[in-house]
Every structure is written in structure tokens, then in C-alpha cells.
N, C-alpha and C positions, 0 to 999 in steps of 0.2 A: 588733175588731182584725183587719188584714189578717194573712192564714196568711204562714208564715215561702213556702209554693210561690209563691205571686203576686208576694212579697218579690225573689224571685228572679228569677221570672219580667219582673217589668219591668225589674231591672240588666239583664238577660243582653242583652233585648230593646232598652234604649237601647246598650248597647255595640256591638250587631249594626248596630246603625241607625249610628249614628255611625261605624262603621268602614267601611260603606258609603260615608257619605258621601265619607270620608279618599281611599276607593278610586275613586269618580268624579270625584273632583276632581284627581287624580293623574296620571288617564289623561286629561283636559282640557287638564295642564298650568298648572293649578289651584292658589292654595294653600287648603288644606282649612279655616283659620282664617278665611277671607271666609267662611266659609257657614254662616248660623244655624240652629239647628233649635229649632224651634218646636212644639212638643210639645202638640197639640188634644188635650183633654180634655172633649170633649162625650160621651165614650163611658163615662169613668171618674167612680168615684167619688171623694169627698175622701178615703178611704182611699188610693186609689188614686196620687193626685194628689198629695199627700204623700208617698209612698213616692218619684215622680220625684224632686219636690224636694229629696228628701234623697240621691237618687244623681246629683245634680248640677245637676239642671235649671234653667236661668236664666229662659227664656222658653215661659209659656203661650199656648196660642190657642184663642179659644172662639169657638161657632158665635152664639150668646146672650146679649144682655145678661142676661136672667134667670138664666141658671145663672149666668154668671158673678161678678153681685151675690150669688147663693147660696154660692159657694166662697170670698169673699170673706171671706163674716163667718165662715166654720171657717176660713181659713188666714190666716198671716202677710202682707197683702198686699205688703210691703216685701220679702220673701224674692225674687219673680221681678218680671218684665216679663210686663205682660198686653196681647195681642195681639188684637183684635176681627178675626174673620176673616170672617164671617157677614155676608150682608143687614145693611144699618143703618137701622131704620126713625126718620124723627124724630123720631115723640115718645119714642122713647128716648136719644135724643142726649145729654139732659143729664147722664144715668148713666154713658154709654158716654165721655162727654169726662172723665168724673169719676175712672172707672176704668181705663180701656186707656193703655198707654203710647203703642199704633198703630193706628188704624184703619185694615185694610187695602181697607176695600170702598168707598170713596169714587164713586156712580156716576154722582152729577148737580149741576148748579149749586145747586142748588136745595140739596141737601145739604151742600153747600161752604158755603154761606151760615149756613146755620143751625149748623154746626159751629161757624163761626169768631164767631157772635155769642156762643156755649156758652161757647169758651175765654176769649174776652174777659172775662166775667163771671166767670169760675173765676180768672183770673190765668194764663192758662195758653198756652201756644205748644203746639198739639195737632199732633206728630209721625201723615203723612197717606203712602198707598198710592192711586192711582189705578184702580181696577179697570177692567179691561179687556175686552172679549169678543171676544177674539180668533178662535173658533171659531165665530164667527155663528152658535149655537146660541142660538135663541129663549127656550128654559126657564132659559139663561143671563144675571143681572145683569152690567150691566159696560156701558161707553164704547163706539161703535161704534171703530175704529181711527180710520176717517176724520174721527171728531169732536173726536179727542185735542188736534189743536192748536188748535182753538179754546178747546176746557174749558180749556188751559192761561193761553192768551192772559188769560183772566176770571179765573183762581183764583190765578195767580202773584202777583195784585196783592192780595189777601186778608193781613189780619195775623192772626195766633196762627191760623196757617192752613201749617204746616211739609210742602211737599210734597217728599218724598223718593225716589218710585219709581213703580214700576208691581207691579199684581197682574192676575194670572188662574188660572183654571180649567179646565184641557185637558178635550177632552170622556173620560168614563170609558170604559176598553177596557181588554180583557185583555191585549194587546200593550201596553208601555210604548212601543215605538220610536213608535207612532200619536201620541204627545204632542207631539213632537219638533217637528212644523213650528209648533204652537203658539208653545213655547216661542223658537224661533226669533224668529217675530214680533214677539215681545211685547221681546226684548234690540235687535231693531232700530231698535221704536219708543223705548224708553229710550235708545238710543246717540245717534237723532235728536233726542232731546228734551234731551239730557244731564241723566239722572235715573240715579242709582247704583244704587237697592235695583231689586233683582225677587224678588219673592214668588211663586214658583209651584212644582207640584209635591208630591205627596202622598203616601202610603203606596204606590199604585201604580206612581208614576212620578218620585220623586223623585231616584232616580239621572240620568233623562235628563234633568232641569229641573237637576241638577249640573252637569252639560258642556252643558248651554248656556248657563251665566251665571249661575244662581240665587244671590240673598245669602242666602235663606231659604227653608226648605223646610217645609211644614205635616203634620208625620205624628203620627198619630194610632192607628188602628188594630195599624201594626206595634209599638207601644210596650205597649200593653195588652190584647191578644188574644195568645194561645196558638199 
């Protein structure tokens, strides 16, 4: 059984978060109701993971199809929205179509294809995030920018293939303001693309991926760490 401290400790910790959010989205000019927060749990336990969901939490996000088949079978899967945030390798596709309500890391045709032959088979219209590598960081997965409108050109024609946004991953720095021109890029290419979601933004810098457009923000550590 999780201690009545940890109990607490994650309320306290999503209300701090989400009042955040309220507060960057405010000074944007924002309404704070566009912005989802998505609560990664590759760090917590099903103890853990349970305790969100019972202080409110609607949408998970995991780095893993493994773990997340594992959290699967201890929780009520019907209870949230499960968010695939992580690399997507394909021979895991067929799990990750089976379980995530979104895959956010969508990085190659090649993946597009095998997705949407997954959901065909499932009966399933797979709600899709286009990852990005806006930071021309090599150690980084994701779309070069410059190749965005072609993937699109090929994948828009794709059935049970729901492309909805764009995703990335600012590079990591102690300054959050360093995130900023990422994010930028990334609402300019969804403005040009007319795509609504953007996924960016994390425990470090999810207030500035707020004021600049974000629908969804992926924080993790500040919900389950001390």
C-alpha cells in the first residue's frame, strides 16, 4: 500500500502542476482548458499511478510499450487515455495500436504505413502526433522540419491513420527560456500545416511550451518526485 506521505505528496504535486499550467496560460492570454496534461509514468509505480488516477488524472503517457502493457493489466484500462510518448519501434506496433489512445512519436513513412495496416486490422481509426526534431539534435527521433511537408503530402492519404498535430522534444537545459525557440518552430510549422495539437514540453519547461501554443504538455517527474 502507498504511505498516506506519497498520497499526498502526488495531490499536492498535480495541483502545483496544473496551477501552473492555469498561470502560463493566463499570461499567454490562454484559456487554460485547451491544455492537457499528461501525466508520464515511466518513473512511478502502479501504486503510484493509481493514486494520480484517483486525484483526477485523465491522460497517461509512457515512454514503453512494455511497461505500459505491464500497467495495463493492474489498472482499469478504461479509467484514462494512454498516450505512447516514447520511440515506436514496429514490431511493437501491434500492442502500441491496441493500447494507446495517441501515438505521439510518429517519425517515418515507413511507420505510418505499418501503423495504419495495424489499425485496419484492429477496426480502429489510430488518433497520430508527428514528431518533430526541431533542435537538429542528432541523439534526437523526429522529422527533419524541412521534410514535414512531404511526410504529410504521403500520410494524409493513409486511412485509420488520424493525423492530429505535431510533437517534440526541446533539447534539455537548466534555463527553460532555452526551449522557447523550439517551441516556437514547432506552432509555426502546425499553423503552416493547419494541424491543432502540439505536444511539447515537460517537467522542465512546460510552462514555456504553454505560452507558446501547447495543447499537451508531458510532465512526469514534477508529479512524482519530492
Amino acid at each position: 500500500m502507498i504511505g498516506y506521505d506519497v498520497k499526498k505528496m502526488i495531490k499536492e504535486n498535480l495541483a502545483s502542476v496544473r496551477e501552473r499550467i492555469v498561470r502560463a496560460a493566463e499570461r499567454a492570454g490562454r484559456d487554460p482548458n485547451a491544455v492537457k496534461l499528461i501525466v508520464v509514468t515511466k518513473e512511478a509505480d502502479i501504486e503510484a499511478v493509481r493514486e494520480a488516477i484517483a486525484a483526477g488524472v485523465t491522460d497517461i503517457g509512457e515512454n514503453r510499450v512494455k511497461e505500459a502493457l505491464l500497467k495495463r493489466q493492474a489498472l482499469d484500462l478504461h479509467l484514462v487515455n494512454w498516450h505512447m510518448i516514447g520511440h515506436l519501434q514496429s514490431k511493437k506496433v501491434h500492442d502500441a495500436v491496441s493500447l494507446f489512445s495517441f501515438i505521439h512519436s510518429v517519425d517515418s513513412l515507413k511507420l505510418a504505413y505499418i501503423i495504419t495496416k495495424e489499425a485496419e486490422k484492429q477496426g480502429k481509426s489510430q488518433d497520430i502526433l508527428i514528431e518533430v526534431n526541431v533542435s537538429g539534435e542528432e541523439s534526437k527521433f523526429g522529422i527533419k522540419p524541412e521534410g514535414l511537408e512531404k511526410f504529410l503530402e504521403e500520410a494524409r492519404s493513409l486511412k485509420h491513420f488520424n493525423i492530429l498535430g505535431l510533437m517534440t522534444m526541446a533539447p534539455f537545459a537548466q534555463d527553460p527560456e532555452s526551449a522557447r525557440p523550439c517551441f516556437k518552430k514547432l506552432k509555426e510549422l502546425a499553423l503552416r500545416h493547419s494541424l491543432k495539437e502540439l505536444s511539447m514540453g515537460m517537467t522542465q519547461d512546460f510552462e514555456v511550451a504553454v505560452e507558446e501554443g501547447a495543447t499537451m504538455v508531458r510532465v512526469g517527474s514534477a508529479i512524482f518526485k519530492k
